[in-house]
SELUM-323817 format. One record per residue (C-alpha): y, x, z; residue in three letters. Coordinates in steps of 0.05 Angstrom, whole numbers, plus 5000, padded with zeros to 4 digits. Example, Ala and Ser with C-alpha at 12.3 -4.5 7.8 and 13.67 -1.06 7.14 Angstrom:
<atoms>
   yy   xx   zz code
 4910 5246 5156  ala
 4979 5273 5143  ser
</atoms>
This chain:
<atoms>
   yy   xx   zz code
 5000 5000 5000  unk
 5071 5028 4983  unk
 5105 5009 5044  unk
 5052 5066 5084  unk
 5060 5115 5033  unk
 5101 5171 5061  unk
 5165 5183 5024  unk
 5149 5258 5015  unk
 5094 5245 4967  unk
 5138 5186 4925  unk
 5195 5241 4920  unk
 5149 5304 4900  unk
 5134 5272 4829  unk
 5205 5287 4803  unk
 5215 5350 4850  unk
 5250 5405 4818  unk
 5272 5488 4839  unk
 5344 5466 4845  unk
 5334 5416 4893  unk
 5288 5464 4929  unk
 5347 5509 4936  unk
 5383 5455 4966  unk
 5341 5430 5011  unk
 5324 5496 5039  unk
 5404 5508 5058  unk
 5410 5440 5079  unk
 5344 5448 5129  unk
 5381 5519 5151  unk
 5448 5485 5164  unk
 5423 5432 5203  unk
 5380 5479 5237  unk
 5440 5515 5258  unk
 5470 5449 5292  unk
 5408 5422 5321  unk
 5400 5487 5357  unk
 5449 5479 5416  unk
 5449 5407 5406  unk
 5370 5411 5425  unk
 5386 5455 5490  unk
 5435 5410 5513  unk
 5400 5346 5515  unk
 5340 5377 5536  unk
 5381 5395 5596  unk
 5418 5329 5605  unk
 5344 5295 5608  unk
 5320 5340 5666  unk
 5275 5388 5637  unk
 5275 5462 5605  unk
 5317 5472 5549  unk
 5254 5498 5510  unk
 5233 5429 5506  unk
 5297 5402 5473  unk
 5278 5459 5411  unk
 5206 5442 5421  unk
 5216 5373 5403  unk
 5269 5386 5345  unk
 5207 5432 5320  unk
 5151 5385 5329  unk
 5172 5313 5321  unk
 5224 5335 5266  unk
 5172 5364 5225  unk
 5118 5306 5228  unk
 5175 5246 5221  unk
 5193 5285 5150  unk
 5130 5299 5127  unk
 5106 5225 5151  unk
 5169 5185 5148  unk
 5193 5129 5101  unk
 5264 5162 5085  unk
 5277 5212 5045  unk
 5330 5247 5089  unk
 5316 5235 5167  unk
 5325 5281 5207  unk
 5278 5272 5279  unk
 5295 5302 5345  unk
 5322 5291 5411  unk
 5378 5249 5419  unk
 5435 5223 5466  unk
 5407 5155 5471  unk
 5339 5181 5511  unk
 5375 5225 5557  unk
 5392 5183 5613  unk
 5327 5153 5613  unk
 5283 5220 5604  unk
 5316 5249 5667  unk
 5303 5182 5711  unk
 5230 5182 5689  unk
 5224 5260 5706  unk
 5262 5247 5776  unk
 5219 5201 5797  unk
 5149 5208 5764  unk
 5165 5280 5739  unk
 5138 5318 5674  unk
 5073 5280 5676  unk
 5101 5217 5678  unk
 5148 5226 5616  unk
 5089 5256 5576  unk
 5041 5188 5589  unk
 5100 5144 5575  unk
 5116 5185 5516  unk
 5051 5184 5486  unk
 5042 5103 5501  unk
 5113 5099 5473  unk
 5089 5137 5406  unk
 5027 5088 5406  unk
 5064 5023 5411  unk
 5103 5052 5353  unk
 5055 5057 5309  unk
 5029 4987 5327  unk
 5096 4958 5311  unk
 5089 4991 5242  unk
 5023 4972 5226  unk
 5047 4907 5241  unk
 5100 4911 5194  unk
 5152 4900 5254  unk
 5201 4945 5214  unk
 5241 4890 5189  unk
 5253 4864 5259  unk
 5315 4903 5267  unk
 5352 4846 5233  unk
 5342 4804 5303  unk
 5377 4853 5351  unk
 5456 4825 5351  unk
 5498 4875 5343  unk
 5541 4861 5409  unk
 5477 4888 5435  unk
 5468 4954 5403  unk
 5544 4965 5409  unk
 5549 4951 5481  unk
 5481 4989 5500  unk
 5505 5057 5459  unk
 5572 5055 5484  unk
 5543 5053 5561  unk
 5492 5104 5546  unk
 5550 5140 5525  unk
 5582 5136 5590  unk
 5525 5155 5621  unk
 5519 5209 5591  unk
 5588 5242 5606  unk
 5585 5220 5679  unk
 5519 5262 5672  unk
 5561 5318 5650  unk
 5613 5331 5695  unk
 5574 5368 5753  unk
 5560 5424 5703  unk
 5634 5420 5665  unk
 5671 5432 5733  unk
 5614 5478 5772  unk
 5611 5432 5828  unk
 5556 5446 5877  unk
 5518 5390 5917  unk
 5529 5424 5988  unk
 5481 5368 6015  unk
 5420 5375 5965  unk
 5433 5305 5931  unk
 5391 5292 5874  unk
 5426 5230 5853  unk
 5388 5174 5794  unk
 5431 5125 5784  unk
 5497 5133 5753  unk
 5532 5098 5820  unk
 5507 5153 5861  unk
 5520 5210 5820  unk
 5599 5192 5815  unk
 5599 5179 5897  unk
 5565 5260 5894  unk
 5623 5283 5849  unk
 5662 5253 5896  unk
 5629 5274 5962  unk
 5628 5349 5928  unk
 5693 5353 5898  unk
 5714 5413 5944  unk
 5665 5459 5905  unk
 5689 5448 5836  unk
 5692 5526 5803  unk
 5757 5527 5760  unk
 5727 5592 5715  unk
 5669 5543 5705  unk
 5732 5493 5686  unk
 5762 5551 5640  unk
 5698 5563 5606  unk
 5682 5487 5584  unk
 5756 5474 5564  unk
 5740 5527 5527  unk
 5685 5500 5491  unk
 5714 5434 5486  unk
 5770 5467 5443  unk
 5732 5493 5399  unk
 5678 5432 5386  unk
 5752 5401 5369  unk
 5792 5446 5336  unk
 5744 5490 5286  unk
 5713 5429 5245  unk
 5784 5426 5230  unk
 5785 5493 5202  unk
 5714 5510 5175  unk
 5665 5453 5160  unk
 5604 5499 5142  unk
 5590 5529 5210  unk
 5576 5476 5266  unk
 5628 5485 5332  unk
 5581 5479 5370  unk
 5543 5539 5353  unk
 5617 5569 5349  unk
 5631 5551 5420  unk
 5566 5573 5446  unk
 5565 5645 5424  unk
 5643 5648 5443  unk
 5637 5623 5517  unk
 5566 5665 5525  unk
 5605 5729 5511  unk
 5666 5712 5550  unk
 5626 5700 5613  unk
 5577 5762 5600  unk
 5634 5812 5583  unk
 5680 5796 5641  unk
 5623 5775 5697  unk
 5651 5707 5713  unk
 5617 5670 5777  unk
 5592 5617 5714  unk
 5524 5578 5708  unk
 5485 5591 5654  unk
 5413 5565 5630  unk
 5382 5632 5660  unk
 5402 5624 5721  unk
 5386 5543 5721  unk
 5320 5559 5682  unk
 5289 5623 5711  unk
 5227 5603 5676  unk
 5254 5594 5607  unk
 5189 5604 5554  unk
 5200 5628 5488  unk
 5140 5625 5442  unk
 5102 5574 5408  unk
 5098 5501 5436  unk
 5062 5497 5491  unk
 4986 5446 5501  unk
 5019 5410 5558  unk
 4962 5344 5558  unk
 4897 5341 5596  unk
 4860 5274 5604  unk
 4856 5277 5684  unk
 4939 5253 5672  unk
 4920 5184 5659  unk
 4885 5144 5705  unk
 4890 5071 5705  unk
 4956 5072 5751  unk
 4993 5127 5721  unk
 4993 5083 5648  unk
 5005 5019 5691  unk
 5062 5051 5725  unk
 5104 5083 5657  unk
 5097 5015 5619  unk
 5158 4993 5620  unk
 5187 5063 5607  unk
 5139 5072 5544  unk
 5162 5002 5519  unk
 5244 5030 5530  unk
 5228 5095 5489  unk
 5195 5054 5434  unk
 5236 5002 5431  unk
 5299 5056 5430  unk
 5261 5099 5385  unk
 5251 5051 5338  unk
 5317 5023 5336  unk
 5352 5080 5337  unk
 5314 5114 5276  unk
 5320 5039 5232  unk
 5392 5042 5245  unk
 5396 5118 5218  unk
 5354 5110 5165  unk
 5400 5053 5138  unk
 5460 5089 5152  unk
 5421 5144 5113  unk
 5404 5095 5054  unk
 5475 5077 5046  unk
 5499 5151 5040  unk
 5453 5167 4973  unk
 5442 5102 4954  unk
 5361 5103 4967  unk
 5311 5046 5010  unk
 5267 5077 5062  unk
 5206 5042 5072  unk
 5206 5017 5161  unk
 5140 5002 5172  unk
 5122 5073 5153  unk
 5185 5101 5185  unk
 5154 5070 5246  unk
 5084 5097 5247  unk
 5117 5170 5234  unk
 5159 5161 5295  unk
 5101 5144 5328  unk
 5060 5202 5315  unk
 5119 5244 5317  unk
 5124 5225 5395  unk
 5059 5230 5414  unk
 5051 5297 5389  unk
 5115 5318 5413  unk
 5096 5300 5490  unk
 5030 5337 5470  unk
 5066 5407 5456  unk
 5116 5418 5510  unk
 5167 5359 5480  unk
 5201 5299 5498  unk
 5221 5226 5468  unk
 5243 5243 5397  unk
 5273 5195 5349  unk
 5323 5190 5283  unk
 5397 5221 5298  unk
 5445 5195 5253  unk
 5481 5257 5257  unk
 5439 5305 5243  unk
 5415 5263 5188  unk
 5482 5256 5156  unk
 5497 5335 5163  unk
 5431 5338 5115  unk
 5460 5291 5066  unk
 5527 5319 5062  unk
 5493 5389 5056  unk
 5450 5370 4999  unk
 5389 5349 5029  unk
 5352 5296 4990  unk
 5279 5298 5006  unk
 5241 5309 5069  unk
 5227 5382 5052  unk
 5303 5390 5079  unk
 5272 5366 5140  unk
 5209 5406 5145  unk
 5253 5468 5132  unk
 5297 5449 5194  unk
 5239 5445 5236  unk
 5201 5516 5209  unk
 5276 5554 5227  unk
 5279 5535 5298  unk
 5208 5545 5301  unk
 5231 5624 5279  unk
 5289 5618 5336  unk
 5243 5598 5399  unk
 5192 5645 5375  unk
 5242 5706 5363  unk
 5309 5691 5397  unk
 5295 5643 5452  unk
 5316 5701 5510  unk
 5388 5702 5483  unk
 5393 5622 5504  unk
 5396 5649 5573  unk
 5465 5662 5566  unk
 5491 5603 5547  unk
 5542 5572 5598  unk
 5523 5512 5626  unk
 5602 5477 5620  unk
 5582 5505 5546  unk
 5523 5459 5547  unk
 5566 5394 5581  unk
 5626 5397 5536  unk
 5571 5396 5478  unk
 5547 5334 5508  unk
 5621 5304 5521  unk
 5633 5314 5453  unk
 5560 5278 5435  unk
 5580 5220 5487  unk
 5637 5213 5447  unk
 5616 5205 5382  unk
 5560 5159 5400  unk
 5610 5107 5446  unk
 5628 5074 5386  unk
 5690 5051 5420  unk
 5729 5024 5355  unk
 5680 4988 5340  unk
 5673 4963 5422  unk
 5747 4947 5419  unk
 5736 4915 5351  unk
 5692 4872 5375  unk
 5728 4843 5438  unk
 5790 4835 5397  unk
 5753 4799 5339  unk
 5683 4765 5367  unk
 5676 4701 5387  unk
 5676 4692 5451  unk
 5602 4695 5462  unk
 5597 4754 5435  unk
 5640 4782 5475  unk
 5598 4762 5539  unk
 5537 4793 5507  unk
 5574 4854 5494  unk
 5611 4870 5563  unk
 5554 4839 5604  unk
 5502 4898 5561  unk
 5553 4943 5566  unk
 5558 4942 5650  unk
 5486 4930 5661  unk
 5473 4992 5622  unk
 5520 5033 5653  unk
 5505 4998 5719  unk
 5430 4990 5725  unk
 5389 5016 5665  unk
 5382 5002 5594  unk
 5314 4958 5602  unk
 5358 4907 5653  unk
 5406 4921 5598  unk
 5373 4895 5538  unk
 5329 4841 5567  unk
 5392 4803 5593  unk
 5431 4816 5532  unk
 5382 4786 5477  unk
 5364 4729 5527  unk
 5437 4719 5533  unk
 5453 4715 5464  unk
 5391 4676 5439  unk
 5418 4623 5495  unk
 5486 4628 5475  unk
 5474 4613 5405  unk
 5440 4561 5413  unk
 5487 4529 5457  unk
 5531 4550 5396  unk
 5485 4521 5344  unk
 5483 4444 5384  unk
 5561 4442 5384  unk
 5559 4458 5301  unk
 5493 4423 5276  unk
 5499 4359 5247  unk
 5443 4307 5236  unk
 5458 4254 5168  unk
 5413 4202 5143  unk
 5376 4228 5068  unk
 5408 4196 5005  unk
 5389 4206 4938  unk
 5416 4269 4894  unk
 5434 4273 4827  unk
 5464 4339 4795  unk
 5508 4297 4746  unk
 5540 4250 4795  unk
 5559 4313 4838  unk
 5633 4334 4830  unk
 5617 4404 4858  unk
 5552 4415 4819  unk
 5555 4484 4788  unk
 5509 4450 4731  unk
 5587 4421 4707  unk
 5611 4490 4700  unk
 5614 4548 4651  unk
 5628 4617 4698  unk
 5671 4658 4663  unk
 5647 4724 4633  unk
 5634 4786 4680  unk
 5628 4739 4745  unk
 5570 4715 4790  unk
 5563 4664 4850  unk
 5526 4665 4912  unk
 5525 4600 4948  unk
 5510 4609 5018  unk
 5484 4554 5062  unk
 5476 4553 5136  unk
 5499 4587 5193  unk
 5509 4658 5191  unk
 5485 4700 5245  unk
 5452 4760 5269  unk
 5382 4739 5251  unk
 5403 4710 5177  unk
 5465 4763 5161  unk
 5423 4810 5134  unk
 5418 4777 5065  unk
 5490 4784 5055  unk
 5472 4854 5049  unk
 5421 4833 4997  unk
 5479 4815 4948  unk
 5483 4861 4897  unk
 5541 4855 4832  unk
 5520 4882 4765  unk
 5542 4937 4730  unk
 5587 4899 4683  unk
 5599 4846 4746  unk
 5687 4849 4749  unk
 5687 4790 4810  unk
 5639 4746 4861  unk
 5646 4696 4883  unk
 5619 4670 4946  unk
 5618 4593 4955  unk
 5609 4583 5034  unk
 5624 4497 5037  unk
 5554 4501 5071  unk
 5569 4553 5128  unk
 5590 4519 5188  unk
 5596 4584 5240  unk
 5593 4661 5233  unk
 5581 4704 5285  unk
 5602 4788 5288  unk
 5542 4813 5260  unk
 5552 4768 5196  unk
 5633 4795 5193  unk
 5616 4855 5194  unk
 5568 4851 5140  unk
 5619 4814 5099  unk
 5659 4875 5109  unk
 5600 4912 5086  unk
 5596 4871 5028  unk
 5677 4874 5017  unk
 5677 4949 5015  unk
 5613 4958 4971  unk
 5650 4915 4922  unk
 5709 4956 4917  unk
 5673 5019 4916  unk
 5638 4986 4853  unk
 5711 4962 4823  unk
 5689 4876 4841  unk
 5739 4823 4864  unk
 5703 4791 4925  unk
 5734 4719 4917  unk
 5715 4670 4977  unk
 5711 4595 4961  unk
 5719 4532 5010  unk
 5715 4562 5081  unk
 5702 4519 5134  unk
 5748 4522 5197  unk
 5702 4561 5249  unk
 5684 4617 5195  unk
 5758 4621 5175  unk
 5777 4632 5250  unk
 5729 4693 5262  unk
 5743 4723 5191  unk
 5833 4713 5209  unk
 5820 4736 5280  unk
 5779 4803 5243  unk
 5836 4812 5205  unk
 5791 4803 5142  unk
 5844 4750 5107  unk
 5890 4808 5103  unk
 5846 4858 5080  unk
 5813 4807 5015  unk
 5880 4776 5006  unk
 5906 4710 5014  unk
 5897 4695 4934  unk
 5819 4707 4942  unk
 5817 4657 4999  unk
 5801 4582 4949  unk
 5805 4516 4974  unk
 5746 4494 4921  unk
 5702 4534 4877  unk
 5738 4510 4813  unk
 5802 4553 4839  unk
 5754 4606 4854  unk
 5730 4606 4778  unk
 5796 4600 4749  unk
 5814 4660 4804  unk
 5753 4696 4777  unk
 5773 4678 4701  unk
 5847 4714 4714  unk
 5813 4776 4742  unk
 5772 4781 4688  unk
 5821 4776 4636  unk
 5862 4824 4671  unk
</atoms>
């Protein structure tokens, strides 16, 4: 079946020695940037920064050679962090390998049951407000290593609640040359993308801040001194079957469903992001099963969760990557690196490593697109956003996520009763219709989609699915039927607004109904298609159509 065929083998048919050339310097490059990226959130989760690389190695090279995209890149990422380091606080490095392992199990399950398409029911409020209080997490994470500060009483502390009342117990202790050294780094992760594109800043800012700390002996962390028993080498066998008893799976169920379900989220959403960058379709059930294996034999060999990272991925694209061999490549150079230079990561600052992971926190928050959202959502999707956002942030991200989508899947259907409208049948006939399109002639160069229904996060997904011609000049979509929209559905519209005008097509919007037309004003969206593409009836939005065409 094509939708389990690996995407390596579809895109070796038509393989040529150029794009070998580029996908070896595209595997390099990101190799480069995955590096101290790697380290860092291997640290952030709570183990050795060899596992961070280990992962990058293992994973990275399985989900290319196994994957259904041409271009993912597999590793560990931001999104796991938080949740790797409560699982090794509490259960330690066992614990995260069985739930790991189940994790990369349940993955495959979901692809084998072609579950890839499933993404499509996950409102976006959701994702949005889940990422953006990872992303918090993540920085609170951070500041004990940015400022030095010591915990004079031993704390340990979990949950994000007690690790800011630490910081604030242990303020006393904060070490301002530790201060100096990460507002060092931070400059430079902001600054030098400014100035050079090619070389990552943060490999910049790591060699910088490891040689300003070893040349002038400042009283700075670094991963030596964290990590006495750093291990450079091949990944390490780090399974035996006496691990899982009957308890110890019991007890990391709920964690292995988290990293799947995060895994396989998080690597659908990159591999579309992917898709829309070089114009390709990864296949998601097969995506899926390669995440799956990926994790399991990543917690095998010394790793941890791995999953798609959208960055890394798009730092491939942009470098010329176009086939998983970019990937593979990416993997077999840090593979050279732990082997050969893993002693040098000693050195590396630990305020190094946490403005690395401010800068990751960041770019993950999504906060226009937070903001966005409360300024243009309805208002339940505003509730589903905050309320995912603080639980997240608050408690965990399983609380997070079960309360959000039972939240919105309540909400909208206290949505849908207030819309939905029962009428009696009557009979139909085409020709005694005034708005029949069977009446009309389109004019040349110009296609209609009618849409009918309500337009939400489980059914927006087909607005995607409209494609113009090559010859297409404007569309025209007739929406009399489409009684509510929700955010996810704007912001495919949007999608579908800017895909247009990439392509040189009119988008031309005909006879929207009065709850649709609040959402898209309150989006700004009017502004941005123009009042003239906004028709009262789909004859206006021909003879609108007929104009553009004619030029």
């Amino acid at each position: 079946m094509k939708e389990f065929k690996p995407k390596l083998f579809s895109v070796m048919k038509n393989y040529s020695g150029s794009q070998l050339v580029k996908d070896i310097v595209a595997g390099i490059i990101v190799a480069i940037i995955a590096l101290p990226l790697s380290i860092a959130l291997a640290i952030a989760s709570g183990v050795g920064p060899e596992a961070g690389i280990y992962t990058a190695i293992v994973a990275g090279f399985i989900v290319s050679f196994l994957g259904g995209s041409r271009v993912q890149i597999a590793g560990p990422t931001a999104a796991f962090a938080t949740i790797v380091a409560g699982i090794v606080m509490k259960d330690g490095t066992e614990g995260l390998i069985i739930a790991t392992i189940m994790a990369g199990i349940i993955l495959i399950i979901m692809g084998f049951c072609r579950f890839g398409s499933l993404l499509k029911y996950i409102p976006d409020p959701i994702t949005t407000g889940f990422t953006a209080g990872i992303a918090v997490t993540l920085f609170i994470g951070q500041i004990k290593d940015f400022t030095g500060i010591s915990y004079m009483n031993g704390e340990k502390p979990i949950e994000t609640s007690e690790k800011i009342m630490a910081l604030i117990n242990n303020a006393v202790t904060i070490n301002w040359q530790a201060v100096m050294i990460g507002a060092i780094a931070l400059a430079i992760l902001i600054v030098w993308p400014m100035i050079f594109k090619k070389i990552p800043g943060s490999f910049v800012a790591v060699i910088v801040t490891a040689a300003i700390v070893e040349i002038f002996h400042l009283d700075v962390n670094t991963i030596g001194k964290s990590f006495q028993d750093i291990q450079a080498g091949l990944p390490p066998i780090s399974i035996n079957l006496s691990m899982f008893s009957f308890e110890a799976v019991k007890g990391q169920l709920s964690n292995a469903v988290t990293i799947a379900f995060l895994a396989g989220v998080e690597s659908l959403l990159s591999a579309v992001v992917a898709d829309s960058m070089i114009g390709s379709k990864h296949r998601p059930n097969m995506e899926l099963v390669a995440q799956g294996v990926g994790n399991i034999a990543s917690a095998c060999l010394g790793g941890i969760p791995a999953t798609g990272a959208i960055a890394r991925t798009a730092a491939n694209i942009k470098n010329g990557g176009r086939t998983p061999i970019a990937g593979m490549v990416h993997s077999v150079t840090l593979l050279i690196v732990v082997v050969f230079l893993m002693p040098y990561a000693k050195l590396i600052p630990m305020p190094c490593i946490a403005a690395i992971l401010f800068q990751v926190a960041y770019n993950m928050s999504g906060w226009r697109r937070f903001v966005k959202l409360i300024k243009s959502s309805p208002k339940s999707d505003i509730t589903v956003l905050v309320i995912t956002f603080a639980l997240t942030v608050i408690f965990d991200l399983v609380v997070a996520i079960e309360v959000g989508v039972l939240l919105a899947a309540v909400l909208f259907m206290h949505r849908m009763s207030e819309v939905t409208q029962v009428e009696g049948w009557k009979d139909f006939d085409p020709e005694n219709d005034p708005d029949s399109m069977d009446l009309r002639v389109l004019p040349e160069h110009t296609i209609v989609y009618e849409i009918s229904g309500p337009m939400f996060f489980a059914s927006a997904g087909k607005i995607l699915q409209i494609s113009p011609k090559e010859d297409t000049k404007a569309l025209v979509l007739r929406m009399r039927s489409v009684s509510t929209i929700d955010a996810t559905a704007m912001r495919n519209l949007e999608l579908l607004y800017d895909d247009c005008k990439a392509r040189g097509v009119q988008l031309i919007m005909s006879h929207v109904n009065e709850q649709p037309m609040k959402v898209i004003c309150k989006a700004g969206f009017d502004k941005k298609l123009g009042s003239d593409n906004f028709c009262a009836h789909i004859d206006d939005a021909l003879a609108r159509a007929q104009a553009i065409v004619k030029g």
